[in-house]
C-alpha positions as CSV (number, residue, x, y, z in Angstrom):
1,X,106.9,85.2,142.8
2,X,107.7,87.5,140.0
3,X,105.8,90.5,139.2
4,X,104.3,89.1,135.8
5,X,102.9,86.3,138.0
6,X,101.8,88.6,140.6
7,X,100.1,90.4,138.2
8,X,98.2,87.1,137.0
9,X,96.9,86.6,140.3
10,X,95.9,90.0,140.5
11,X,93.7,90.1,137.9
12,X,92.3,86.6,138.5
13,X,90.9,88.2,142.1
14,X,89.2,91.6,140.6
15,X,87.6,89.4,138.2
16,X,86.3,86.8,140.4
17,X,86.1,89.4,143.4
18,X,87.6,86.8,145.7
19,X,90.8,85.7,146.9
20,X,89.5,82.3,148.1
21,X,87.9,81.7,145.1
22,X,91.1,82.9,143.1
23,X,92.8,80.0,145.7
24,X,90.6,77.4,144.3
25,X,91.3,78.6,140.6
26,X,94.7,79.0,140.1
27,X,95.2,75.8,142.7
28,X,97.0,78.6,145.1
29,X,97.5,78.6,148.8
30,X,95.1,81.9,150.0
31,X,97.9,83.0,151.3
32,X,100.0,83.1,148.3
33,X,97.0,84.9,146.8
34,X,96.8,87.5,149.3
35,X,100.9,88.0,149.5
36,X,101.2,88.3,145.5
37,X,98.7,91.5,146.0
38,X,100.3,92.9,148.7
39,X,103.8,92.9,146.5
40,X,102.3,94.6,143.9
41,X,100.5,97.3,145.8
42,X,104.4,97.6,147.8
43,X,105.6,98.0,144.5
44,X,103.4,100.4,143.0
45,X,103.3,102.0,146.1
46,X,98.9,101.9,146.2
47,X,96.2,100.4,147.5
48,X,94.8,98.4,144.8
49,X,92.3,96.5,146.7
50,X,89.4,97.3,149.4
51,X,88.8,94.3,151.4
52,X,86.1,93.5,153.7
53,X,84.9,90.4,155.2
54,X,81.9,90.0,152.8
55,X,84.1,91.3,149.7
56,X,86.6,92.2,147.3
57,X,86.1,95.5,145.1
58,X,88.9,97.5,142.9
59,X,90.1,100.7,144.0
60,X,90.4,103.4,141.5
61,X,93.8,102.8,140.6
62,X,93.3,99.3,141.1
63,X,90.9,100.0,138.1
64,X,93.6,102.0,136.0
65,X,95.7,99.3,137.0
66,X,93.8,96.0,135.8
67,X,93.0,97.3,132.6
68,X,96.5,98.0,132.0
69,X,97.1,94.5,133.0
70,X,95.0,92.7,130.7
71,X,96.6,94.3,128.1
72,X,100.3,93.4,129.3
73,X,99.3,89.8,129.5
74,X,98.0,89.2,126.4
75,X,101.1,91.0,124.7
76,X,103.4,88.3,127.1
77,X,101.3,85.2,125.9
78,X,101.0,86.5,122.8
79,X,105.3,87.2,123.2
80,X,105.6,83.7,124.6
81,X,103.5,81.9,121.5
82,X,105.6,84.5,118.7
83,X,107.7,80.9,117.2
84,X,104.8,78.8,118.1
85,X,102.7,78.9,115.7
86,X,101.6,81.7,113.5
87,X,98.3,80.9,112.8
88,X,97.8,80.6,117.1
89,X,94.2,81.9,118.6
90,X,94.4,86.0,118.8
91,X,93.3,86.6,122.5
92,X,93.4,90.0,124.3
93,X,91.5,93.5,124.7
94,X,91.7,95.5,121.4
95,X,90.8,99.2,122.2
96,X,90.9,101.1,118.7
97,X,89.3,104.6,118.4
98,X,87.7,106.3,114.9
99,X,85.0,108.5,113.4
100,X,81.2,107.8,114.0
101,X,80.5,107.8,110.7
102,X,83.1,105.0,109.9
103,X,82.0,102.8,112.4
104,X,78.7,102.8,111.7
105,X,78.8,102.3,108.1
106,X,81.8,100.7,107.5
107,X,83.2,98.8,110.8
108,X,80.0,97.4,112.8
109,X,78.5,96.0,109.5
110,X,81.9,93.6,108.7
111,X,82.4,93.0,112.5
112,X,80.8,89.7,113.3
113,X,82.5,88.2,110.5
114,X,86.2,89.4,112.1
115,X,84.9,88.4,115.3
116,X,84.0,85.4,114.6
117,X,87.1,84.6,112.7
118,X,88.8,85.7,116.2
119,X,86.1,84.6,119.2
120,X,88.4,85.3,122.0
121,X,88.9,88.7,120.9
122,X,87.6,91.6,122.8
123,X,87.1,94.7,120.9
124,X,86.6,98.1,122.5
125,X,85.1,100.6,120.2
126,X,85.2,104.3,120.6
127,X,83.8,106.5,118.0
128,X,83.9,110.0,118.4
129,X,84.8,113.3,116.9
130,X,87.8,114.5,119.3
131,X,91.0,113.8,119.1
132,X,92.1,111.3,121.5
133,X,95.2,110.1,123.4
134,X,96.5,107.8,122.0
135,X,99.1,106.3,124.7
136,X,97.5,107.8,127.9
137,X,94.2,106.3,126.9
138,X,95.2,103.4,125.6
139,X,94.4,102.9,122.3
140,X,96.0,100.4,120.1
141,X,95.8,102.3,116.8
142,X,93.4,105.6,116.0
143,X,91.9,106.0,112.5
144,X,92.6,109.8,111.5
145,X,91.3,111.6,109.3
146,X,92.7,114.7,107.8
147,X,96.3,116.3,108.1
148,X,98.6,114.1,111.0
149,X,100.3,116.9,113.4
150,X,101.7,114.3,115.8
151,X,105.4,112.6,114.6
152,X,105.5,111.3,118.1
153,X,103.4,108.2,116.2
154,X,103.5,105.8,113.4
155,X,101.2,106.8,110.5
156,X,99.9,104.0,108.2
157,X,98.5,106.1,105.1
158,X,95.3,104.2,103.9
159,X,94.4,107.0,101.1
160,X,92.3,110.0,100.9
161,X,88.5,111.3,101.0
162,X,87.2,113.5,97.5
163,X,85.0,115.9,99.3
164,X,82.7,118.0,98.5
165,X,80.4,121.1,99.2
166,X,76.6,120.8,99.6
167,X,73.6,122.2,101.1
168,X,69.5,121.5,101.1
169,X,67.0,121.8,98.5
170,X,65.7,124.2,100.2
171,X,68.3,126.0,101.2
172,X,69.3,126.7,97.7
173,X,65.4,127.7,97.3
174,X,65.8,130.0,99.5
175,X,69.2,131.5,99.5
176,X,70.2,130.4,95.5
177,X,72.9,128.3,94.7
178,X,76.7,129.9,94.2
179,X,78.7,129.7,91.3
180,X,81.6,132.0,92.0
181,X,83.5,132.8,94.8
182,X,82.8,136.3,95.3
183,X,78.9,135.0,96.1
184,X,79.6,133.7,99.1
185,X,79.5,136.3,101.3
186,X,75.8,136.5,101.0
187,X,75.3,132.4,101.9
188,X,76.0,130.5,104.8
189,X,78.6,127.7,106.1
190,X,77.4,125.7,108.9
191,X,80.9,125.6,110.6
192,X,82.5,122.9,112.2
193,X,85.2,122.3,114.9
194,X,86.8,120.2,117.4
195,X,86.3,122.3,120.5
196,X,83.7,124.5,121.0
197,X,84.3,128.2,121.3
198,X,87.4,128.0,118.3
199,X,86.3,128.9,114.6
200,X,87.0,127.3,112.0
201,X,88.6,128.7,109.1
202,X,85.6,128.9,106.5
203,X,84.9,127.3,103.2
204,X,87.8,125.3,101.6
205,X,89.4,125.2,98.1
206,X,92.1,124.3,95.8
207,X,92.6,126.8,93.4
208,X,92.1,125.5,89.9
209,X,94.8,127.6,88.5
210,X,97.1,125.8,91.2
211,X,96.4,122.9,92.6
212,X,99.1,123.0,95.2
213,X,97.4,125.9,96.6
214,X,94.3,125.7,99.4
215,X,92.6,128.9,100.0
216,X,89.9,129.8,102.1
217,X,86.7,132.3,102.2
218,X,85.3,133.6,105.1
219,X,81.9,133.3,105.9
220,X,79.3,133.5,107.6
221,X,77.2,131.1,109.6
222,X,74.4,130.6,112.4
223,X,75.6,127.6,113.2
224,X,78.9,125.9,114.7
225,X,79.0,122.4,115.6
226,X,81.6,119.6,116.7
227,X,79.8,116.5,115.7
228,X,79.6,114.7,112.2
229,X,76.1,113.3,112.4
230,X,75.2,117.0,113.6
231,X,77.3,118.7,110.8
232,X,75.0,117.1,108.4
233,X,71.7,116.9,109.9
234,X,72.3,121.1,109.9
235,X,72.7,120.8,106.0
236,X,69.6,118.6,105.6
237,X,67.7,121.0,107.9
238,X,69.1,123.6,105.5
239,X,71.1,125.9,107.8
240,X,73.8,126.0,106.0
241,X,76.5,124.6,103.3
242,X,78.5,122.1,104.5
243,X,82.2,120.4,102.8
244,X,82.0,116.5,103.9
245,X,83.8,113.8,102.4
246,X,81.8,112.8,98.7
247,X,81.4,108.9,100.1
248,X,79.5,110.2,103.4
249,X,76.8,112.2,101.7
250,X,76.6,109.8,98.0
251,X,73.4,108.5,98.8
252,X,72.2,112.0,100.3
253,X,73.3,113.5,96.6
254,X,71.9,111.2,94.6
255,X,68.4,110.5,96.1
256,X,68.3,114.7,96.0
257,X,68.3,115.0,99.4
258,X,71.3,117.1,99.0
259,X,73.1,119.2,96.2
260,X,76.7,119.7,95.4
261,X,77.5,123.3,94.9
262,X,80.4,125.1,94.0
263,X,82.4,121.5,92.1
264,X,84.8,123.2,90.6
265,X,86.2,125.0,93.7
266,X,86.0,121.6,96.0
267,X,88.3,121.4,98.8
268,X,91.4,119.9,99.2
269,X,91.5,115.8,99.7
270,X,91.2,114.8,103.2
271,X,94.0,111.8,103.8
272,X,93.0,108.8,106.4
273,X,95.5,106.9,108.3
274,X,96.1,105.1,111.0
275,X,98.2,105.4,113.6
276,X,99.6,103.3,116.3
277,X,102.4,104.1,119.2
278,X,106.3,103.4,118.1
279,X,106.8,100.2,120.0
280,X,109.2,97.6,118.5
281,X,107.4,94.7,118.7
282,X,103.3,95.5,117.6
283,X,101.2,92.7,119.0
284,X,99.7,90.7,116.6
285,X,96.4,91.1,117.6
286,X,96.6,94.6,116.5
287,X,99.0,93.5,113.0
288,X,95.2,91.2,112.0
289,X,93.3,93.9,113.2
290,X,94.9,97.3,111.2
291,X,95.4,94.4,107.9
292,X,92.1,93.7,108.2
293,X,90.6,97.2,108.6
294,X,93.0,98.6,105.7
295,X,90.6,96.1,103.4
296,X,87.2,96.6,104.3
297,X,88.3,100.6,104.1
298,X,90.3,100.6,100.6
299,X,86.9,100.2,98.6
300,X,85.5,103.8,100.0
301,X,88.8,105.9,99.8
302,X,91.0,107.6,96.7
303,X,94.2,106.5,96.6
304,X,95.3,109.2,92.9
């Protein structure tokens, strides 16, 4: 048997957590079953498999190593049905990775529609603020927002977020709203970074007089965070000013839940893209899924 069949089997037997059962599936001799794992854990040169009389259960690397699997066999049916037929069922794992905020208000609402257009999808989601991996986690493309330091990957520019600078009713009660630059020193930025322990580098502008230019103000601040959702509850608890992308906080601003202060010092646009690993031939599972995303995202982003 070759590996890619071995690798069938494999998977068949840590989902079904039996090799006779596997047998009966795949309409296999046992033995076959139980020689196709032992090539592959040969090969690899690990145990992928604890077996007991009673049953079957996946090592950790056996783990590592069946997830990677289910990937690699969609890509080969998927490789196999390329000159099919075009319009042929999407199957396979999907792992994509993006801000909270984005898939909360954006992704998860136009999901069951994509999903149902594409039932034998399966979609992992991860939504968080740090930077991930993206090959030695696995992710099929990343949504990222703000300046792309990795050429290692394949950017796919969507556009850009207008943001701008706001803070609490009552913070501006409390500590007055700025209008100049030189005022800032006696307000507070709630500060926000990727990793804990690391400043960031203060309130953000373009200067008018040159909009090439981004400067920055140091300032002070109570409060440093590394989450979205907690960047802005801080503002509407009125720590601090925050600088947020203008689409996050609209409804905030216009219900007066927020103001915008300092507008004509905003910061500099924030661009979003996607990004993907450099492989010659991108599944098409992940071609539907980026086209599709790219749409539902195009109505919230700048593109001038």
């Amino acid at each position: 048997m070759n590996s890619i069949e071995n690798m069938r089997i494999y998977a068949s037997v840590a989902e079904l957590a039996s090799f006779t059962r596997t047998a009966e599936v795949l309409g296999l001799p046992k033995a076959s079953v139980s020689t196709a794992v032992q090539q592959l854990e040969a090969e690899l040169g690990t145990r992928l498999l604890h077996r007991t009389t009673r049953k079957v259960q996946m090592t950790q690397d056996g783990q590592v190593f069946y997830e990677r699997c289910k990937d690699l066999l969609a890509d080969m049916e998927e490789l196999e049905n390329l000159f099919r037929d075009s319009q042929a069922e999407l199957k396979g794992r999907l792992r994509v990775d993006m801000p909270s905020g984005v898939a909360r208000d954006v992704v998860l609402p136009n999901l069951p529609a994509f999903l149902q257009l594409h039932p034998a999808l399966e979609i992992e989601l991860s939504s968080t603020d740090r930077l991930v991996d993206l090959v030695r986690e696995g992710f099929d493309c990343v949504l990222r927002v703000g300046a792309l330091g990795d050429s290692r990957y394949i950017a796919r520019p969507l556009g850009h977020y207008r943001m701008v600078s706001c803070a609490s009713p009552a913070y501006v009660s409390r500590f007055g709203q700025p209008q100049q630059l030189d005022e800032l020193s006696g307000h507070r930025l709630i500060h926000y970074v990727s990793t804990l322990g690391t400043r960031d580098t203060g309130f953000e502008y373009v200067d008018p007089a040159d909009p090439a230019s981004v400067q920055h103000v140091a300032m002070p601040g109570a409060l440093t965070v590394n989450n979205s959702d907690a960047y802005l509850g801080a503002c509407l608890a009125g720590i601090g000013i925050i600088q947020v992308p203008e689409i996050s906080v609209r409804a905030a601003l216009d219900s007066g839940q927020l103001v915008e202060v300092m507008p004509q010092f905003r910061a500099a646009p924030m661009p979003v893209s996607l990004i993907y690993a450099n492989r010659r031939h991108l599944p098409r599972r992940v071609q539907v899924f980026m086209n599709w995303f790219e749409a539902i995202m195009r109505p919230r982003l700048a593109t001038d």
